[in-house]
Structure formats: C-alpha cells, structure tokens
Backbone as numpy.savetxt, mean C-alpha at the origin, in Angstrom:
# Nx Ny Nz CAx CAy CAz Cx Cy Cz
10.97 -11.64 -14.04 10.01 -11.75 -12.96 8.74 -12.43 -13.44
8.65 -12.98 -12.83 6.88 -14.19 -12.91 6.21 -13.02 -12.82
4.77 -13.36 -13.18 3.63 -12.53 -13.21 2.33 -12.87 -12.70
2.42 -12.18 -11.20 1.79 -12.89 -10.08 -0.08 -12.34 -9.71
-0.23 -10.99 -9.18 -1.06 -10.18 -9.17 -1.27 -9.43 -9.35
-2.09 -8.68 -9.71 -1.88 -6.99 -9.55 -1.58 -6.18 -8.49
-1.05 -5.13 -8.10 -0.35 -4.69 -6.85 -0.42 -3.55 -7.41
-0.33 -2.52 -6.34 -0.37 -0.78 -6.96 0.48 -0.79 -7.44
0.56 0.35 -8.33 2.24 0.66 -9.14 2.43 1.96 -9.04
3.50 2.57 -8.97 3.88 3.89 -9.03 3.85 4.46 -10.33
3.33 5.10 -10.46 2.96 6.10 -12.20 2.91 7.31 -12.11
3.37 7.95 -13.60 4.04 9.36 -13.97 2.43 10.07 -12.91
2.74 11.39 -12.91 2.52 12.92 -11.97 0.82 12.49 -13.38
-0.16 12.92 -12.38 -1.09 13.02 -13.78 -1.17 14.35 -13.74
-1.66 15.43 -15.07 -1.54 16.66 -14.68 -2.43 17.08 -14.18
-2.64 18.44 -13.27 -3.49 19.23 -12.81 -3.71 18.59 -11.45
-2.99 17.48 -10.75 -2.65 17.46 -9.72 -2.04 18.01 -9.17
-2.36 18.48 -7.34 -1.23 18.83 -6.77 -0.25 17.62 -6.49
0.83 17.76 -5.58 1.66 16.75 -4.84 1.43 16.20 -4.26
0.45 16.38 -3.65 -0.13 15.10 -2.98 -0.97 14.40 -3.69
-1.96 14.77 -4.66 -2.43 14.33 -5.28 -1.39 12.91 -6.34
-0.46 13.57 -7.14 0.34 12.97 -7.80 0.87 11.94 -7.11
1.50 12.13 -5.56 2.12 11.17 -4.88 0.80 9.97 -4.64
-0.48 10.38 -4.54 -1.59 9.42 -4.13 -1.69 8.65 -5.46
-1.48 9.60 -6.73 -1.76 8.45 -7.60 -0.97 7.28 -8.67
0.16 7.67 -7.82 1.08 6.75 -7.91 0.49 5.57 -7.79
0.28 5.40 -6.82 -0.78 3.73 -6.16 -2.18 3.44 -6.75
-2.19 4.20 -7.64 -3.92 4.17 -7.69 -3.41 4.09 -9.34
-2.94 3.36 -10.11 -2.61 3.31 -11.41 -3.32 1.71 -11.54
-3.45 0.70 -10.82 -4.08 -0.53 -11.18 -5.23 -0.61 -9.69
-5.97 -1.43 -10.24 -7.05 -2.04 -8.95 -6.17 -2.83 -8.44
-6.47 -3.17 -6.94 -5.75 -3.90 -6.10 -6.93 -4.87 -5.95
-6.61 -6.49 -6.09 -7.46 -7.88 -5.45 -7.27 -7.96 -3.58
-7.79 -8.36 -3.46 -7.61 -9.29 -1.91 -6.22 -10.19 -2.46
-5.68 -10.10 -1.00 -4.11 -10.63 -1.12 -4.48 -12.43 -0.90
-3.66 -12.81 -2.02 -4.04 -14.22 -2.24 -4.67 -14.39 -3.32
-5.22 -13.81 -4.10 -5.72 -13.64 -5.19 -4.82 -14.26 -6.16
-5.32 -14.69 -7.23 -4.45 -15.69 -8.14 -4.53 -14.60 -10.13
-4.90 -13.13 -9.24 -5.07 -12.66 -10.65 -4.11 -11.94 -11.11
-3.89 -11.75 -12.42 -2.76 -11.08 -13.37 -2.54 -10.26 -12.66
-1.28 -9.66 -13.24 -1.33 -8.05 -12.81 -1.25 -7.13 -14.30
-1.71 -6.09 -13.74 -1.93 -5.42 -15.28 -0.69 -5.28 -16.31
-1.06 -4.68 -17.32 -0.50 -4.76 -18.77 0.88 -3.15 -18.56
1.97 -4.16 -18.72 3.18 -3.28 -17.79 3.62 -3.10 -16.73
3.19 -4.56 -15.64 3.32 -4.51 -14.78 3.76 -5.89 -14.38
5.19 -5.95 -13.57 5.18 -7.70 -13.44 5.21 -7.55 -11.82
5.18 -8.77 -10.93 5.14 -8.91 -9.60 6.22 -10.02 -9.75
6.60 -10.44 -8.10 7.28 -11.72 -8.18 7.03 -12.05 -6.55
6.26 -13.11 -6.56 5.88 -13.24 -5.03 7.00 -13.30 -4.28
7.34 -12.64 -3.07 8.76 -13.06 -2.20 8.63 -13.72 -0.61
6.82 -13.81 -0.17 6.69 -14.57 0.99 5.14 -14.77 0.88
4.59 -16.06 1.23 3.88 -16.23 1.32 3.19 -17.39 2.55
2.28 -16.64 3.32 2.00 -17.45 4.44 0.04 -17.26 4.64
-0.19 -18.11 5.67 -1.67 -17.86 5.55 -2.14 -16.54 6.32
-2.88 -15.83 4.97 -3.27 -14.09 5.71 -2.55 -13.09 4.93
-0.95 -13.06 4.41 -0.02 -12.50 4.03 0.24 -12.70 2.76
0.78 -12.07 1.51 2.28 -12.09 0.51 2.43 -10.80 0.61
3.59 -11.28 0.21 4.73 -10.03 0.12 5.37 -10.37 -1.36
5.02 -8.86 -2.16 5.62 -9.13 -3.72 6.66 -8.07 -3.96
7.28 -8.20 -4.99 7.93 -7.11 -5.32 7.47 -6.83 -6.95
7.19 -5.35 -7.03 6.26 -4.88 -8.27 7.19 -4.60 -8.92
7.01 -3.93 -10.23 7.96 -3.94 -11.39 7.47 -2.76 -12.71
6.83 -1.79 -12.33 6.24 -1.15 -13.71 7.53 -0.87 -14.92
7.02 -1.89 -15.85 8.02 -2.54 -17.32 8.01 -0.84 -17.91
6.73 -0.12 -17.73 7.20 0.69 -18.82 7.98 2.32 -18.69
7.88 2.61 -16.75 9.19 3.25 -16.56 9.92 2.95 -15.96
10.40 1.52 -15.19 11.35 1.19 -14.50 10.86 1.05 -12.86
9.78 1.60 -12.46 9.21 2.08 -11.11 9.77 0.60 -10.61
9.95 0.72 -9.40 10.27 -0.71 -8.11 9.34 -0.78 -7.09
8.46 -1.20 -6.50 7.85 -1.45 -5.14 8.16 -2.73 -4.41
7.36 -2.70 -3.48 7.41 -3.78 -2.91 5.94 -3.61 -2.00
5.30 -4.98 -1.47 4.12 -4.46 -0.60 4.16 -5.77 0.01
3.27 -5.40 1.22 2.37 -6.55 1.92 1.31 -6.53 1.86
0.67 -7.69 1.52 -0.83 -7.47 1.29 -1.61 -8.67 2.81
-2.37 -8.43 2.87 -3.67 -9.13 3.53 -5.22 -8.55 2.85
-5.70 -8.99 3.63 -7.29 -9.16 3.20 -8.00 -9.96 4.92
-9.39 -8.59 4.77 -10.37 -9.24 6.05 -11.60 -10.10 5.22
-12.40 -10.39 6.33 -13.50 -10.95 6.07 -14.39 -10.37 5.13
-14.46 -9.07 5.22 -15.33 -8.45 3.87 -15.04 -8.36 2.82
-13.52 -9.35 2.33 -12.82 -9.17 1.18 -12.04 -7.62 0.62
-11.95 -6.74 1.96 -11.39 -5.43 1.81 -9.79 -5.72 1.45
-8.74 -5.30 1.40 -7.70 -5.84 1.21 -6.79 -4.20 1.61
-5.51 -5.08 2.82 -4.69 -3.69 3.20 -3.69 -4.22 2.66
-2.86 -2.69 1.68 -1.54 -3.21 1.93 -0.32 -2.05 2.05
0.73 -2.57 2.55 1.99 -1.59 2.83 2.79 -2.23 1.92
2.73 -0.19 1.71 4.01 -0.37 0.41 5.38 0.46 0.91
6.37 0.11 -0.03 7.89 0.96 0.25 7.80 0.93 -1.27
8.10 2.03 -1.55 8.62 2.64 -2.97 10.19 2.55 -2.99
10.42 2.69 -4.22 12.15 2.11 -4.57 12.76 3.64 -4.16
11.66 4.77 -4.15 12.60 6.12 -3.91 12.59 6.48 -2.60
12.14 5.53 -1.83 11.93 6.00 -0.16 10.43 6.27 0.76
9.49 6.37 -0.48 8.30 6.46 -0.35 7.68 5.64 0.21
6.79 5.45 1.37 6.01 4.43 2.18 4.29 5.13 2.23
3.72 4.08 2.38 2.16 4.29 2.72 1.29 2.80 2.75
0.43 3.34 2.50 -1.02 2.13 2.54 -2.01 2.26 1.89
-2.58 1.31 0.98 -3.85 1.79 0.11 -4.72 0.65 0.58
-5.98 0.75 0.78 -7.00 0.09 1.31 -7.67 -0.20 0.52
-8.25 -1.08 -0.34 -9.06 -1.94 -1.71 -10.32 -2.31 -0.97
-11.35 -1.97 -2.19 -12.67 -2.54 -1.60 -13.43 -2.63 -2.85
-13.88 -3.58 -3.34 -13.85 -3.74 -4.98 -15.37 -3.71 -4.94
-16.10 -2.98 -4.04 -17.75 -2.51 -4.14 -17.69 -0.87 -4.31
-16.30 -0.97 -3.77 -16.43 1.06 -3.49 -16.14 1.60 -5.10
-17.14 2.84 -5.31 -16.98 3.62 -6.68 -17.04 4.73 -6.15
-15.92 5.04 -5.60 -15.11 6.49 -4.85 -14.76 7.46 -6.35
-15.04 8.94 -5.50 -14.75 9.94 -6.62 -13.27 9.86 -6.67
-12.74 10.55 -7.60 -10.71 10.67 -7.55 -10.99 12.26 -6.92
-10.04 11.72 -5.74 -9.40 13.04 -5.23 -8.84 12.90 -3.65
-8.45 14.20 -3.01 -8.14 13.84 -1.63 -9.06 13.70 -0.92
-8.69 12.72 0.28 -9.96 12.53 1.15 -9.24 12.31 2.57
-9.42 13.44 3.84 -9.15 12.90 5.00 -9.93 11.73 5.55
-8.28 10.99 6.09 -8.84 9.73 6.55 -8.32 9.30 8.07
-8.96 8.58 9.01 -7.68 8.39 10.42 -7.12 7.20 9.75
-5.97 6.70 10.49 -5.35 5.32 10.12 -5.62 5.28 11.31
-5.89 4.14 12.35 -6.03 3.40 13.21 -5.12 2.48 13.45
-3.99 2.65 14.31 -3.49 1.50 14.23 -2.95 1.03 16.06
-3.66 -0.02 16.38 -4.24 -0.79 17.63 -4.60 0.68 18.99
-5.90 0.84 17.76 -6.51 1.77 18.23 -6.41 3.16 18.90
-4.60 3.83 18.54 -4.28 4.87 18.69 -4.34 5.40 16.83
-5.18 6.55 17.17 -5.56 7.30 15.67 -4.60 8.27 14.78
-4.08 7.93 13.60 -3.32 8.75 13.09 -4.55 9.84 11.97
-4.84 11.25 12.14 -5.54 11.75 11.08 -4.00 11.84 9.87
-4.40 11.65 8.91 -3.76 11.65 7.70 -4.43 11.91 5.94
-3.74 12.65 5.01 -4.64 13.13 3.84 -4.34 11.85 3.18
-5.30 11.22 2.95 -5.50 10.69 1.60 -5.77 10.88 0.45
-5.86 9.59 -0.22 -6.68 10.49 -1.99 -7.35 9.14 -2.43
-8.37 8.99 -2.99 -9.54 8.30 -3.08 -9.56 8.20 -4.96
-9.82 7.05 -4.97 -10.05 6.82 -6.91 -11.20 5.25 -6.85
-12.02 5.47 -7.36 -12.04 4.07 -7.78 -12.78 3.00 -6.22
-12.04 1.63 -6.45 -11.72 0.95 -5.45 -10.58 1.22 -4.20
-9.89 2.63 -4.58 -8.78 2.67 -3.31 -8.73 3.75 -3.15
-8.09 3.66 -1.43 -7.88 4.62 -0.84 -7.00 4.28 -0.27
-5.66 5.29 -0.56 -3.98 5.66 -0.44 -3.73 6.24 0.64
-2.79 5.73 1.74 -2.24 7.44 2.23 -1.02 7.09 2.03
-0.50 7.80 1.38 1.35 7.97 0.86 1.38 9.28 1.80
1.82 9.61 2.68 2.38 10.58 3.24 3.74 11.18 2.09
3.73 13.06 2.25 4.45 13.30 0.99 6.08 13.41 2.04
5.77 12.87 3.20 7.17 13.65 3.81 7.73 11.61 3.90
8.80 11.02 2.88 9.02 9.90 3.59 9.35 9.09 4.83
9.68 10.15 5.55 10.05 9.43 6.80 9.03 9.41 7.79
7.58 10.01 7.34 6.36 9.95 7.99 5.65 8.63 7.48
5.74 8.28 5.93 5.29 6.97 5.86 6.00 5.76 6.31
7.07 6.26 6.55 7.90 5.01 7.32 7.16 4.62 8.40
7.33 5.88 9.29 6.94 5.55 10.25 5.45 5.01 10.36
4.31 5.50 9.62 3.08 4.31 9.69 3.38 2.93 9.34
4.06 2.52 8.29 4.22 1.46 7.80 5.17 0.45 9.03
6.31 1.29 9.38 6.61 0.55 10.63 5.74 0.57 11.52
4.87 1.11 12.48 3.78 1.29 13.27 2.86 -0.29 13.05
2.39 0.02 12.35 1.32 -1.38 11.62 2.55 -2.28 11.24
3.82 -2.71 11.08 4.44 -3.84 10.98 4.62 -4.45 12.55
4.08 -3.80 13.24 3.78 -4.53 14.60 2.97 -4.49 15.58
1.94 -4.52 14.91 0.73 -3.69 15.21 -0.42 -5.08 15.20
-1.44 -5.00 15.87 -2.10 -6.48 16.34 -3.61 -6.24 15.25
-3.75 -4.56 15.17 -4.81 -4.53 14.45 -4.94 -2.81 13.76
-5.49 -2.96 12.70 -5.10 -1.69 12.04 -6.69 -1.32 11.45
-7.02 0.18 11.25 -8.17 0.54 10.39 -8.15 1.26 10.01
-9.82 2.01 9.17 -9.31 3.03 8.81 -10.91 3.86 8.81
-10.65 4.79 9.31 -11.95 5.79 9.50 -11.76 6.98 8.36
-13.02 7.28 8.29 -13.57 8.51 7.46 -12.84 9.94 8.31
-12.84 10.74 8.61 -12.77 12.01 9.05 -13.11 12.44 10.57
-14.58 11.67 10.59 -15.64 11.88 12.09 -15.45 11.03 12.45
-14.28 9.73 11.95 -14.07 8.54 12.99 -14.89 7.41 12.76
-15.96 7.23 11.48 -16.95 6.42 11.06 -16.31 5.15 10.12
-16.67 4.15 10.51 -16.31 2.96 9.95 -15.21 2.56 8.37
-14.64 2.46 8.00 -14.31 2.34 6.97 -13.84 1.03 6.10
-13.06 0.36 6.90 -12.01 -0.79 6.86 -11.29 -1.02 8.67
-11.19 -2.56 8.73 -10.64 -3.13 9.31 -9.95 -4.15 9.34
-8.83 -4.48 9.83 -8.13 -5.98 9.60 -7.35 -6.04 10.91
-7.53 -7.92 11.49 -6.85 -8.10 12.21 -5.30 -8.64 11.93
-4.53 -8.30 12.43 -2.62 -8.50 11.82 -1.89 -9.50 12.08
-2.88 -10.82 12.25 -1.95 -12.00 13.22 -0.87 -12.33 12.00
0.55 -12.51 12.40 1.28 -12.97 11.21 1.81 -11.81 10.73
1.78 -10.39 11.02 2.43 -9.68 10.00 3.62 -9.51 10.48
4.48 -9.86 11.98 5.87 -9.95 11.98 6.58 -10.35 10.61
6.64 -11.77 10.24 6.99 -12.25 8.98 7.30 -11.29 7.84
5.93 -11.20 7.65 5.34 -10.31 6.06 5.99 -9.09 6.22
6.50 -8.63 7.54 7.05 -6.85 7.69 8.07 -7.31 7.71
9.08 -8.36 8.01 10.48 -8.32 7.67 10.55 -8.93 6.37
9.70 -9.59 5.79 9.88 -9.56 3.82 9.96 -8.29 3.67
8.92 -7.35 3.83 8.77 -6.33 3.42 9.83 -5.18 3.26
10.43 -5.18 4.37 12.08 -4.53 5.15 13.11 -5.27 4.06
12.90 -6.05 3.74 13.98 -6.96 3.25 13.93 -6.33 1.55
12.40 -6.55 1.16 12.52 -6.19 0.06 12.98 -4.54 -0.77
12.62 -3.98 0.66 12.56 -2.57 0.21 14.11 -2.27 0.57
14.47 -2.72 1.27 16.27 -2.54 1.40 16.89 -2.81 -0.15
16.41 -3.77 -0.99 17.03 -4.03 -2.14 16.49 -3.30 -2.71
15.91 -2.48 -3.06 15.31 -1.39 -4.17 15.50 0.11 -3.27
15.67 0.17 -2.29 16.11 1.48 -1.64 17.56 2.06 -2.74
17.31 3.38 -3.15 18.60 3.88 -3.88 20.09 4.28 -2.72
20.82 4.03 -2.99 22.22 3.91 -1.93 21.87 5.34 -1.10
22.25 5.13 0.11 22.75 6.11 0.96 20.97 6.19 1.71
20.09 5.49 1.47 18.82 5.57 1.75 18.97 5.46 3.08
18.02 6.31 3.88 17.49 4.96 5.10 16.77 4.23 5.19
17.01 2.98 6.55 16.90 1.93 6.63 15.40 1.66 6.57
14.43 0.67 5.97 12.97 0.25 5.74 12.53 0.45 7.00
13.35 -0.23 8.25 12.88 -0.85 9.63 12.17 0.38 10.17
C-alpha cells in the first residue's frame, strides 16, 4: 500500500478506559488533516487512496503494527474542520470530526450529530484535535454512517445544541459507495452488509 495521509487508526484498549472510551480511542490514535491533504500518515500506518473527487477521498487504512483495516471518507469545510466516516474491518462504524485549533481534554463528551437537520444525541469522546462518535452497538453506527451517506448536510453540536462543526455533502453519493465498497472487502465473512 502507498502512503497517502494520515487517517484515524484503530488501536489496542488504552487502560483504565471504559468501552466506550476504548472504542473512542481507537480513532483518536493519529491527528486527522483536512481531506485532500497531501500529508504522511503516521509511523505504522499505511493508507491507499481508493476515490478521489473534488470535496471527497476515500482511503483504505492499514495499522502495520497490529493488522487493524479501515476504511473512511473524508471531506473538509471552509474552516478547514475535516468530517470523516469510518467502517472498521470488525463491523464498527462512526465519525470523528478534526479541527487542528481544538486542544480538547481526552475523554467522553456528549455530542448531537446533525444530520440534514434531524438531531441524533450521541456519546462521544474528545482527545486532542478530535472528536469520535463510534457508537459501541455496530449496527447503530451503521446506521449514522448510512444516514449522512445521503444526507445533503451534516453537523455537530455540543450537548445544548451550540455550534460545533459543519459541512455541506454535495458529492458524497460517490465517496459513500467507495466507502460501502471498501468496507465490504475488509468486513470479516458472514458480516453485514456496509449499505
């Protein structure tokens, strides 16, 4: 695999997390760029771009040093925030939201997902530059990740509904059937379907 950007990666349980915690920091093991970005990806980590259009890529991740598989879609708004949907190789779906001004504490943080302006409340977990929601039940992150794969506009609020992130979705038909596509090949047999 070429070595494209950095992209979240899935990484070991850290301890003294709970499960949700652990499942959040799966994604939160590298900083995420704005999608389009032309930068490395970190040290044990390869990407391999699989679509690229204006607004969109779609990569498939690779952590070298336990085997982990992803796949994501990335975009990026005007404030250089950057969304992206991921499918994990074990069935796992969510979204981590990048904002490379934010110096967020690590931990959980309720957040709404917004997506064309019907509100999902959902737990997140906060590190750094990102904020995750991996839902721990998979067929709940499916379903956001499908939701926003056809979805005109997506966000993301604090708790009281206060500003957080926004992006408009022109183009993500495409980027959500890479995405479907990719995660079908790293889905373990007998999985269900990305769509």
């Amino acid at each position: 695999m070429a070595t494209a950007r950095a992209t979240p990666r899935p990484a070991s349980a850290r301890p003294g997390q709970g499960t949700a915690g652990r499942a959040a920091a799966a994604l939160l093991a590298v900083a995420l760029p704005a999608a389009g970005t032309a930068q490395p990806a970190a040290a044990g980590v390869e990407t391999r771009s699989l679509y690229a259009a204006p607004g969109w890529a779609v990569v498939l991740g690779h952590d070298t040093d336990d085997g982990t598989l992803w796949c994501a879609a990335e975009t990026a708004n005007r404030r250089d925030q950057a969304l992206h949907l991921m499918m994990l190789g074990d069935g796992r779906a969510g979204i981590a939201v990048v904002d490379s001004r934010w110096a967020l504490e690590e931990g959980p943080v309720a957040v709404l997902v917004e997506v064309d302006r019907a509100a999902f409340p959902v737990q997140g977990f906060a590190a750094g530059t990102v904020i995750t929601v991996l839902p721990s039940d998979p067929a709940e992150g499916r379903r956001l990740v499908a939701a926003l794969a056809v979805a005109a506009t997506a966000a993301l609020r604090d708790s009281r509904g206060g500003w957080v992130a926004g992006f408009s979705l022109p183009g993500i038909g495409p980027a959500a059937a890479a995405l479907a596509d990719c995660a079908a090949a790293i889905a373990p047999p007998g999985a269900p379907p990305p769509r």
